[in-house]
C-alpha positions as CSV (number, residue, x, y, z in Angstrom):
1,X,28.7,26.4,-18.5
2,X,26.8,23.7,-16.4
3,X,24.0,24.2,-14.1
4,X,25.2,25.2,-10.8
5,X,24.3,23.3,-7.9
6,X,20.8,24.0,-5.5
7,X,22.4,25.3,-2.4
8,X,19.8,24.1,-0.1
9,X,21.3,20.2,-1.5
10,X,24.7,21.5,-1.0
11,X,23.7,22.8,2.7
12,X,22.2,19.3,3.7
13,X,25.2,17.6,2.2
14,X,27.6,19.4,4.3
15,X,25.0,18.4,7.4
16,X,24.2,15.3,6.7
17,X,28.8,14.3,6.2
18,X,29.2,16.1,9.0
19,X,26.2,14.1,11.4
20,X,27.8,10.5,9.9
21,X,31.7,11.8,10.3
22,X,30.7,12.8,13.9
23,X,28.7,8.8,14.7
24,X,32.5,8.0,13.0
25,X,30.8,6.1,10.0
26,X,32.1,5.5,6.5
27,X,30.1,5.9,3.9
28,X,30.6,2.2,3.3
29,X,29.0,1.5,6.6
30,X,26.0,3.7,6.0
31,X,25.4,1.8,2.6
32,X,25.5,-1.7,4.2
33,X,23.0,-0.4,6.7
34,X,20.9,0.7,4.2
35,X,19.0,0.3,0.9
36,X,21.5,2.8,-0.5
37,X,24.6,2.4,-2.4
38,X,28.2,4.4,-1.5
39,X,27.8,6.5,-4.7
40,X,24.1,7.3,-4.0
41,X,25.8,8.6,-0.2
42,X,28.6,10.4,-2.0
43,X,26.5,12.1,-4.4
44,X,24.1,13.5,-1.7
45,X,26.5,14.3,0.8
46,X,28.1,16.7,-2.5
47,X,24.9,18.2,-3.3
48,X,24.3,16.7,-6.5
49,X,21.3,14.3,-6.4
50,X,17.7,15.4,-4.9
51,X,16.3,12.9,-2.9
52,X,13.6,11.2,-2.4
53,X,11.7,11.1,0.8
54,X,12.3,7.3,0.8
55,X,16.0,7.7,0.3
56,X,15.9,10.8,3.2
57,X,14.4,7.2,5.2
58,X,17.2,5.2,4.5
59,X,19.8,7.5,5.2
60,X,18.3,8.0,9.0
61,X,18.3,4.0,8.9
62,X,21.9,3.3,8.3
63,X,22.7,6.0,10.3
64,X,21.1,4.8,12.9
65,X,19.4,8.4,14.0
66,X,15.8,9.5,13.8
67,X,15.4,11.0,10.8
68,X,14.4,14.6,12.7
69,X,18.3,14.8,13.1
70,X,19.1,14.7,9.7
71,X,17.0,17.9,9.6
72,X,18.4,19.5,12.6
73,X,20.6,22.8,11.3
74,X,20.0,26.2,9.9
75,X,18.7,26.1,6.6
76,X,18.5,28.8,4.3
77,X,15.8,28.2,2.1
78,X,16.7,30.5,-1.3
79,X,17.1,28.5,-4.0
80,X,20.2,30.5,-4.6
């Protein structure tokens, strides 16, 4: 069996779709708009990459939000 997923990346995945789905930005847009690529975006919005603080950055960037949004929800911080 594989290691299952951090939760905590899976809960800021979920937020961070759902704050770009709601501006009514692709991925593709948030990558262009950025120092990112559309896989690095995929891979965080599905919880399965850790980022960097750097990478947190860019994602506020090609959003085009402050980055105190992206942290704006309910986090449960257990591990599990």
């Amino acid at each position: 069996m594989g290691k299952e997923k951090d939760k905590r990346l899976i809960q800021f995945g979920k937020h961070l779709r759902g704050v770009r789905k709601g501006l009514g930005l692709s991925q593709d847009f948030v990558a262009t708009h950025s120092n990112l690529t559309k896989s690095n975006i995929s891979e965080i919005e599905n919880g399965n990459r850790n980022l960097a603080f750097t990478t947190f950055l860019e994602l506020a960037k090609g959003l085009g939000v402050d980055p105190k949004r992206l942290l704006d929800y309910s986090i449960d911080l257990n591990k599990n």
